[in-house]
ZAMAR-713088 format. One record per residue (C-alpha): residue number from 1; residue in one letter; z, x, y. Coordinates in Angstrom, 1 decimal. Example, Ala and Ser with C-alpha at 12.3 -4.5 7.8 and 13.67 -1.06 7.14 Angstrom:
BEGIN
nr, rest, Z, X, Y
1, A, 7.8, 12.3, -4.5
2, S, 7.1, 13.7, -1.1
! end
This chain:
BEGIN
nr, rest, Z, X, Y
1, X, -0.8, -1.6, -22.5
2, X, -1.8, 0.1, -19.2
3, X, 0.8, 0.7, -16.2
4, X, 0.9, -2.0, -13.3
5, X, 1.6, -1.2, -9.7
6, X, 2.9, -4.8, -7.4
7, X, 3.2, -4.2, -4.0
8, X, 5.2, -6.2, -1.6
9, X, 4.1, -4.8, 2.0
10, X, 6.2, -6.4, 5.4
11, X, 3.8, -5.8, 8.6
12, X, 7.5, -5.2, 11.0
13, X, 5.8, -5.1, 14.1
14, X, 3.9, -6.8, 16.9
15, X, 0.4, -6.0, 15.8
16, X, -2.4, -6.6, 13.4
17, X, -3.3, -4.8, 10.6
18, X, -7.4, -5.4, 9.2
19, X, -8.7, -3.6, 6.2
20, X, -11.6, -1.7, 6.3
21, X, -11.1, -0.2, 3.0
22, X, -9.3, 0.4, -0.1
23, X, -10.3, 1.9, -3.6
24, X, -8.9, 2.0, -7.0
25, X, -8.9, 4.7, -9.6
26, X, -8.1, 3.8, -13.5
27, X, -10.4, 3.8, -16.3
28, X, -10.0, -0.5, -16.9
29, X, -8.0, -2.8, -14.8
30, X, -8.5, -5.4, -11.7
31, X, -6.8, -5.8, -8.5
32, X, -4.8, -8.7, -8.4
33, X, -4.1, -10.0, -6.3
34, X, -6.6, -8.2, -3.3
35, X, -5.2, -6.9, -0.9
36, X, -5.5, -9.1, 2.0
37, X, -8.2, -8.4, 4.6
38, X, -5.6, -8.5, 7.2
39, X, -2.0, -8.9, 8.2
40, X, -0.1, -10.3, 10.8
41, X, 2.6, -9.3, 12.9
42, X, 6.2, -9.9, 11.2
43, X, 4.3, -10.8, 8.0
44, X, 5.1, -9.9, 4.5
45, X, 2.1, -10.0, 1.7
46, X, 1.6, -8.8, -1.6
47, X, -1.1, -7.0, -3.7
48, X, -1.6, -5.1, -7.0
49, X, -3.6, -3.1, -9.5
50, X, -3.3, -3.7, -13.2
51, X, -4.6, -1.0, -15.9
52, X, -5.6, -2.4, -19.2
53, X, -4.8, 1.1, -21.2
54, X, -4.4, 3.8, -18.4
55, X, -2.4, 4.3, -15.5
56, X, -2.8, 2.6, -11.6
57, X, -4.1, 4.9, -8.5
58, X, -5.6, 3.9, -5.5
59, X, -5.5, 3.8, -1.8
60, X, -5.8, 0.6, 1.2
61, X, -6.6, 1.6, 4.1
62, X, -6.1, -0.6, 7.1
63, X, -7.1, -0.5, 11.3
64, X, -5.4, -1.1, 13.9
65, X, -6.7, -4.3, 15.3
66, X, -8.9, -3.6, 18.5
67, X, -8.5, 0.5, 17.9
68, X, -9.9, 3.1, 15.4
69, X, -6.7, 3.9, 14.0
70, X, -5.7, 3.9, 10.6
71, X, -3.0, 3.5, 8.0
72, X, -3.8, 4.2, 4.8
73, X, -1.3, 2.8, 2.0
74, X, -2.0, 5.1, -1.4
75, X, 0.0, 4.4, -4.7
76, X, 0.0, 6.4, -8.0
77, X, 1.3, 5.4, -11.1
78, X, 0.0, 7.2, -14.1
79, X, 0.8, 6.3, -17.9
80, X, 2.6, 9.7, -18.2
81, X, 4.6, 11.2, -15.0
82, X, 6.4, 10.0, -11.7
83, X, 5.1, 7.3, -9.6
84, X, 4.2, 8.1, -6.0
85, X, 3.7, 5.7, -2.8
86, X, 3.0, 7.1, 0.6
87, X, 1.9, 5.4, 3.8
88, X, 0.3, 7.7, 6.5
89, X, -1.0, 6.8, 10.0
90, X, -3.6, 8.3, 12.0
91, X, -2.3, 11.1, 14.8
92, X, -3.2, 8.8, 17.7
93, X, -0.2, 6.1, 16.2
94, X, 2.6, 8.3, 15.2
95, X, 4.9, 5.9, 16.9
96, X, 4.8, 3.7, 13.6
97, X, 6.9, 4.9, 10.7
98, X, 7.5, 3.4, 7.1
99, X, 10.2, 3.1, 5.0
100, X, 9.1, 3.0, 1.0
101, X, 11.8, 1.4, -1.7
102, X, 10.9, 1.5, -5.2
103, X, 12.9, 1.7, -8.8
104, X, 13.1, 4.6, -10.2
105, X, 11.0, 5.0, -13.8
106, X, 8.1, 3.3, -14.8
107, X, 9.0, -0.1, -13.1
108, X, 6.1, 0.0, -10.0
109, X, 6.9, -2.7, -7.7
110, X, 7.8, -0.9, -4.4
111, X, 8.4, -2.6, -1.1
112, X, 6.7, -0.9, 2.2
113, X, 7.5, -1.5, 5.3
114, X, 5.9, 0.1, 8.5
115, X, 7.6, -0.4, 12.1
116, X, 7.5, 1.1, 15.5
117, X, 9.3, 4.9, 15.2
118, X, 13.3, 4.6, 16.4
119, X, 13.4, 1.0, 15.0
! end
């Protein structure tokens, strides 16, 4: 059985988030659910990626709604090795920040949550 990755994402601030694009990396598997095309202020939503016999990698990357600046949400959780979650924001919004939970092991179901910088 491949490795699974379920993400719970919470959207902590007063803007919205659309996706322009987002990729996956493993030999077999689906996304499931999608991740959502966009997401509200103060809104939490979910997505995943589910190998059938390898690991889960892939990134979402999302715009700032009404601006060229991007967030880009990557997760990495092979069959073998550590699991890894980042979020990253363009130069032009450094005044958003994220805070990343997630168990320790092979368990990959972190929670991300990006807010304004000195929240």
């Amino acid at each position: 059985m491949g490795n699974s990755v379920d993400i719970t994402f919470y959207n902590n601030t007063h803007v919205k988030w659309v996706r322009t694009n987002y990729d996956l990396h493993m030999s077999e598997g689906t996304a499931d659910p999608y991740p959502p095309l966009t997401i509200h202020p103060e809104e939490t939503v979910r997505w995943g990626a589910h190998g059938v016999v390898s690991g889960c990698e892939g990134y979402v990357i999302y715009r700032l709604d009404g601006t060229t600046d991007e967030m880009k949400v990557y997760f990495n959780d092979p069959l073998i090795g550590v699991n890894t979650f980042t979020v990253s924001f363009d130069s032009n919004i450094s005044y958003f920040t994220s805070s990343i939970e997630h168990p320790k092991g092979n368990a990959a179901t972190p929670k991300i949550t990006i807010m304004l910088r000195g929240s």
